[in-house]
C-alpha positions as CSV (number, residue, x, y, z in Angstrom):
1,X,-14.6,16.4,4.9
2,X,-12.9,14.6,2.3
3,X,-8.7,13.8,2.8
4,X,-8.9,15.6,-0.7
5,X,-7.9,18.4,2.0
6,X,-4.2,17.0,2.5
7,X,-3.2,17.8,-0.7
8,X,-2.0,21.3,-0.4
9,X,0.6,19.5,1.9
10,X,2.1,16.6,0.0
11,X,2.9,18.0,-3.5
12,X,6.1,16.5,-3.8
13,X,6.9,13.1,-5.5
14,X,6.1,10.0,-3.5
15,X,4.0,11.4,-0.7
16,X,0.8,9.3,-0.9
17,X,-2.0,9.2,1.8
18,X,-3.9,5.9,3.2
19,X,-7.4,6.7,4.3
20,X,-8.5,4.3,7.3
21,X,-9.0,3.5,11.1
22,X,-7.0,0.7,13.1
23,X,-7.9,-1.2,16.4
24,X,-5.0,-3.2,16.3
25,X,-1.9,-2.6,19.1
26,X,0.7,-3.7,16.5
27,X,-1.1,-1.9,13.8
28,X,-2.0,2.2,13.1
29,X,-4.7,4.2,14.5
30,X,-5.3,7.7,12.4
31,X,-7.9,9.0,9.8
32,X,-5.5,10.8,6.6
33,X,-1.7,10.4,7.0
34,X,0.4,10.6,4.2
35,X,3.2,8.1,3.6
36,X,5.8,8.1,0.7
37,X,7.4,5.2,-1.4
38,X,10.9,6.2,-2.9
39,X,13.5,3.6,-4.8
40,X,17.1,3.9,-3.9
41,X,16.5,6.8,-1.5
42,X,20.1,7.9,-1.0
43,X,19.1,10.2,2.4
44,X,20.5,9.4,5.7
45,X,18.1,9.0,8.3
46,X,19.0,9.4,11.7
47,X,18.6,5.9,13.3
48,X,21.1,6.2,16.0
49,X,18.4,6.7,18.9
50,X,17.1,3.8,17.8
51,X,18.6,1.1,20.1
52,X,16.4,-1.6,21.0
53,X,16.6,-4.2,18.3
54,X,14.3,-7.4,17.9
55,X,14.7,-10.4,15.3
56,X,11.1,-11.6,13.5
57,X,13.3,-14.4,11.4
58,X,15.9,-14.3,9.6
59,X,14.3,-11.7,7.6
60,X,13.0,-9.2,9.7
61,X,14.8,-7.2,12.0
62,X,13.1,-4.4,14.2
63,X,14.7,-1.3,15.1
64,X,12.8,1.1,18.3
65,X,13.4,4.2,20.1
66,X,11.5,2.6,22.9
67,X,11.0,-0.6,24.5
68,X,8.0,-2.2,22.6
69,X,5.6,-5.3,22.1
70,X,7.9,-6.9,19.1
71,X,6.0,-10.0,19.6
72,X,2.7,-8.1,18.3
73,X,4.4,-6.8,15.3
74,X,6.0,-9.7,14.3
75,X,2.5,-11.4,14.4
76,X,0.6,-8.7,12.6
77,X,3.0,-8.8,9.7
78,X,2.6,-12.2,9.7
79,X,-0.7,-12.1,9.5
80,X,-0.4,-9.6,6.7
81,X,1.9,-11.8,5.1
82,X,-1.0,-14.8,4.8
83,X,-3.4,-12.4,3.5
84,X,-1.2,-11.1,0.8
85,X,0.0,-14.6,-0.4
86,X,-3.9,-16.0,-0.3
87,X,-4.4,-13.9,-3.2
88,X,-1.3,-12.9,-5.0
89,X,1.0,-16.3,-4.3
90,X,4.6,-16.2,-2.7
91,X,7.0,-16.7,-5.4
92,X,9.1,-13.5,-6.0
93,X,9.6,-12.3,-9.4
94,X,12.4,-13.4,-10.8
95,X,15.6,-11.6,-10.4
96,X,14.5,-9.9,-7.4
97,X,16.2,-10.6,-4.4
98,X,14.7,-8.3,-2.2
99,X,14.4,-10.3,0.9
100,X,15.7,-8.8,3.7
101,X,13.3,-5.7,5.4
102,X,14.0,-3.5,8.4
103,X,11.7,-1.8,10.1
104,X,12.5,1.8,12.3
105,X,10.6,3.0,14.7
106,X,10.4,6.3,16.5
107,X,9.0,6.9,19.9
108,X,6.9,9.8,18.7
109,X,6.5,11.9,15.8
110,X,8.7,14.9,17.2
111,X,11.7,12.2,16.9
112,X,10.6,10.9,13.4
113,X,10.9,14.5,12.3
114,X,14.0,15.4,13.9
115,X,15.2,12.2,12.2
116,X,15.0,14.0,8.7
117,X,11.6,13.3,7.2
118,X,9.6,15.8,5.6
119,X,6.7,17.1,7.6
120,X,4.4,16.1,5.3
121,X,5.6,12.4,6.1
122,X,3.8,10.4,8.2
123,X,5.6,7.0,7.2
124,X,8.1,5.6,4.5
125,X,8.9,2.4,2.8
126,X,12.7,2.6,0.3
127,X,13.0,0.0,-1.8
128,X,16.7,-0.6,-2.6
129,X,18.2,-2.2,-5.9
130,X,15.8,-5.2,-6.0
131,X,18.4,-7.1,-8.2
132,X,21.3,-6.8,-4.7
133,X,20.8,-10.0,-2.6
134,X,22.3,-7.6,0.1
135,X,19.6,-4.8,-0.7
136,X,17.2,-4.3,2.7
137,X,13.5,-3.1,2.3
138,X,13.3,-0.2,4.5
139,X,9.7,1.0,6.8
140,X,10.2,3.9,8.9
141,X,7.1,5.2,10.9
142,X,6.7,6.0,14.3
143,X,4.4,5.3,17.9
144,X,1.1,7.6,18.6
145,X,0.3,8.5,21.8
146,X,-2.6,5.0,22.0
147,X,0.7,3.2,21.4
148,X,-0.4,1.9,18.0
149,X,2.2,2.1,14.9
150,X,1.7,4.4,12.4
151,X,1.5,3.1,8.7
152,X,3.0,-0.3,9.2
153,X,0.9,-2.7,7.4
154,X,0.5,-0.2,4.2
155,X,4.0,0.1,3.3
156,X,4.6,-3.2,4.3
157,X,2.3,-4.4,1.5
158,X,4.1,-2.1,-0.5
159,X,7.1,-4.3,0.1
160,X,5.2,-7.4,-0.6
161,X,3.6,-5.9,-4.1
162,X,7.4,-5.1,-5.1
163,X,8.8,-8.5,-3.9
164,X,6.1,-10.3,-5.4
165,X,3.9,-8.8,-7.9
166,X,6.1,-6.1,-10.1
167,X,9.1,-6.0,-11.8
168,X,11.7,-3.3,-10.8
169,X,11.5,-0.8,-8.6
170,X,9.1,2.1,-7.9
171,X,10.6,4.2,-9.8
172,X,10.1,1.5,-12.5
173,X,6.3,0.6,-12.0
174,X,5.0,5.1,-11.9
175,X,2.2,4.3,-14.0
176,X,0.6,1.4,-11.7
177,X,0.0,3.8,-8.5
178,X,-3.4,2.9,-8.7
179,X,-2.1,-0.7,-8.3
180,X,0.0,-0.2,-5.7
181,X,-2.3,1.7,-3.5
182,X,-5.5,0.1,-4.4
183,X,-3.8,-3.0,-3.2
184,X,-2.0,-1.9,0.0
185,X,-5.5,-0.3,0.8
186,X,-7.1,-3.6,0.2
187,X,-5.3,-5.7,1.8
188,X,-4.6,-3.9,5.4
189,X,-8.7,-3.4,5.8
190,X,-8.6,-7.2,5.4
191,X,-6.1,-7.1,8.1
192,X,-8.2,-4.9,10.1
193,X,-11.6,-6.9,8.9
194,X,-13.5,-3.5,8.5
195,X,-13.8,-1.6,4.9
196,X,-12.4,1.6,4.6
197,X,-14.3,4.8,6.0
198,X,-13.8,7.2,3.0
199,X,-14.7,4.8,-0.4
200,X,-18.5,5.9,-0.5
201,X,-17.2,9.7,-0.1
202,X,-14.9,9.0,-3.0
203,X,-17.7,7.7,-5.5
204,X,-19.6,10.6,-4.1
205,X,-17.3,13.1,-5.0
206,X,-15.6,11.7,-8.5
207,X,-18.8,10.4,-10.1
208,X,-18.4,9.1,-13.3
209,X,-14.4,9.5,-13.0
210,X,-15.1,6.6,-10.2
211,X,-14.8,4.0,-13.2
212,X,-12.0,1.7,-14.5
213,X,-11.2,4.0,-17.6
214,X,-10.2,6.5,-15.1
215,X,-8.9,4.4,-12.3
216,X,-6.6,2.6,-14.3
217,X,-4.9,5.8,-16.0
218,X,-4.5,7.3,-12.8
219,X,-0.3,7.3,-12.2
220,X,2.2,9.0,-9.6
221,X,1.4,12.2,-10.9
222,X,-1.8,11.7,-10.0
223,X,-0.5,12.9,-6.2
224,X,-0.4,16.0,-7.4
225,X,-3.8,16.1,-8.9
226,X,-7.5,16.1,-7.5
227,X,-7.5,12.7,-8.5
228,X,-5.4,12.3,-5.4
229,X,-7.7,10.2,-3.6
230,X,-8.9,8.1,-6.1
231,X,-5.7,6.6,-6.7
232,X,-6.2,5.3,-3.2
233,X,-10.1,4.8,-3.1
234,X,-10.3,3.9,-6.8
235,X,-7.7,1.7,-6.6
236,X,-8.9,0.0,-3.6
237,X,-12.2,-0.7,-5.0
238,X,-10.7,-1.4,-8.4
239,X,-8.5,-4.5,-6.6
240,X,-11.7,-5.3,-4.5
241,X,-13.8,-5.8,-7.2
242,X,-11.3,-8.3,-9.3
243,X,-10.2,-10.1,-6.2
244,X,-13.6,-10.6,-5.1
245,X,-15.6,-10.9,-8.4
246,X,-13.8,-11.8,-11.1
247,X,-9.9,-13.1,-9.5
248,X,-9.0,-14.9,-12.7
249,X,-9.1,-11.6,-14.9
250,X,-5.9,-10.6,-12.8
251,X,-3.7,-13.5,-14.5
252,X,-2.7,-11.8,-17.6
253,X,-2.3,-8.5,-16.1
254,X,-0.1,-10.0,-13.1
255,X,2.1,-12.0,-15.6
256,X,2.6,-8.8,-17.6
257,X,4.3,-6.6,-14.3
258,X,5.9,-9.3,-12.9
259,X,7.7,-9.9,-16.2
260,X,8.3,-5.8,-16.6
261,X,6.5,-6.0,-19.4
262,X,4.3,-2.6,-18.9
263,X,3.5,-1.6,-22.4
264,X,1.5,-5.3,-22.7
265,X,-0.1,-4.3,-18.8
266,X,-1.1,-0.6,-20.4
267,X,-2.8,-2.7,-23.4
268,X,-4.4,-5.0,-21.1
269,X,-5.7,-2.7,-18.7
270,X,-7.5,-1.6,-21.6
271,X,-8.6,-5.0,-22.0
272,X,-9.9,-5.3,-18.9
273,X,-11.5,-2.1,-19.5
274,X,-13.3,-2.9,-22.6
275,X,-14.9,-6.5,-20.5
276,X,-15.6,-5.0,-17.1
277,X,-16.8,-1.7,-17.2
278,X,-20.3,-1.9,-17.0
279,X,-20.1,-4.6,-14.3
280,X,-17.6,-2.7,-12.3
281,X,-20.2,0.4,-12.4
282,X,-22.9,-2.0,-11.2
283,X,-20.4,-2.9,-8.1
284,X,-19.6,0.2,-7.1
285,X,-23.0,1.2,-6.5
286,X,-23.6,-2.2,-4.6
287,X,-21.1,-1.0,-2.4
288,X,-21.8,2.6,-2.0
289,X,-25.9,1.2,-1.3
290,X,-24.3,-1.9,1.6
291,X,-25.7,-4.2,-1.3
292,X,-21.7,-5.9,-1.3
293,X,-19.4,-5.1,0.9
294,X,-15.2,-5.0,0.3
295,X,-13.0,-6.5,2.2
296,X,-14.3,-10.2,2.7
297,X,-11.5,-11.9,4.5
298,X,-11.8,-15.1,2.5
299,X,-8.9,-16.2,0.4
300,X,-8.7,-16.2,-3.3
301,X,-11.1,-18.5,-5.2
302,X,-9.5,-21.1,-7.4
């Protein structure tokens, strides 16, 4: 059945689901959690139990309930890392200075709840005041039972799309969920080097609505909506297709949200609309027919 089922149990802002399967120790195993994005998230999280501490870089800092492989972790964000900046870059957007990011990590789910998330949470990424140079990107998830890490490299690519792609914070960039989804979706089933389970159920089930006109007006409201998993699916296959097809119609749209300029990266969505319709309705059928596959772990083309 379709994750579509998981939304009677995150209707409240920010709780977003990731659809996908992990083999990776230092990464997540699970079929439909939901995570949530917030922006200066003022709540205090009980972090306390959280005692053994590991240093990535001068960066990264680690925080665990347990005694864990750090070494893996560091790695697979690293690995993430490569991925990302293959195809977006690494120079931050100006004026954000965003750098520092601290990961928690509970032994279990039980102590992630008792922590004070929401039990419809099943991972979290804050993104404090980008414009602090003392400001800390926060992930909070927790082990499973196979040992794996729930939602790490999702919401950590959330922290790269804000560090490096968008202007402001999340609060700031509501009307590119698609984007932000689509790409932390994209990128982590690079990661994983398998394609995500649920796209051809998704263009099953939306149709038509499986199309850049709708993908790319799909917004954080759109949680709350049936379009729920589309802002994942769609937007994964949306960020696919330009990546992989057509990498150079990005440029303008990229310039546009890492200047904060959204009212020029509505208009040129529209753009891209207007020029890549048709051949983005050609694609997804190549994908949901195994005649292209998503998720070619090849870096950007000049």
């Amino acid at each position: 059945m379709m994750q579509k089922k998981l939304l009677s149990t995150a209707l409240f802002l920010g709780i977003v689901t990731c659809s996908c399967t992990s083999e990776s120790t230092a990464e997540i195993d699970y079929s439909q959690p939901s995570t949530s994005n917030e922006a200066n998230d003022d709540t205090a999280y009980e972090t306390s139990t959280l005692t053994k501490q590991h240093v990535c870089n001068a960066e990264i800092q680690i925080y665990a309930e347990i005694q864990i492989n750090f070494d893996d972790i560091c790695q697979s964000l690293t690995e993430v890392e490569s991925l990302f900046f293959e195809r977006f870059g690494s120079v931050p957007v100006v004026g954000d200075y965003n750098n520092n990011r601290d990961l928690y990590i509970y032994k279990d789910r039980q102590s992630y709840l008792a922590a004070g998330f929401h039990t419809g949470s099943y991972g979290k990424y804050i993104e404090q005041d980008p414009s602090d140079p003392d400001s800390h990107g926060e992930i909070y998830s927790y082990l499973l039972e196979s040992g794996n890490i729930k939602n790490q490299s999702h919401e950590y690519i959330h922290y790269l799309d804000g560090r490096f792609n968008k202007d402001g914070d999340y609060h700031a960039t509501d009307m590119a969920a698609w984007w932000s989804e689509g790409t932390a979706e994209y990128i982590q089933h690079l990661h994983w080097q398998k394609p995500s389970t649920y796209i051809k159920e998704s263009i099953s089930y939306y149709g038509s609505d499986f199309s850049l006109q709708t993908i790319f007006s799909l917004t954080k409201d759109d949680y709350k909506t049936d379009f729920f998993n589309l802002v994942y699916d769609g937007g994964n296959v949306a960020i696919c297709y330009f990546l992989q097809e057509e990498p150079a119609a990005l440029n303008t749209l990229l310039s546009y949200s890492r200047s904060g300029n959204w009212s020029a990266w509505a208009s040129e969505l529209d753009n891209l609309t207007s020029i890549y319709s048709e051949d983005f309705d050609v694609f997804v059928s190549d994908i949901f027919t195994d005649k292209k596959v998503c998720h070619l772990n090849k870096a950007k083309p000049e």
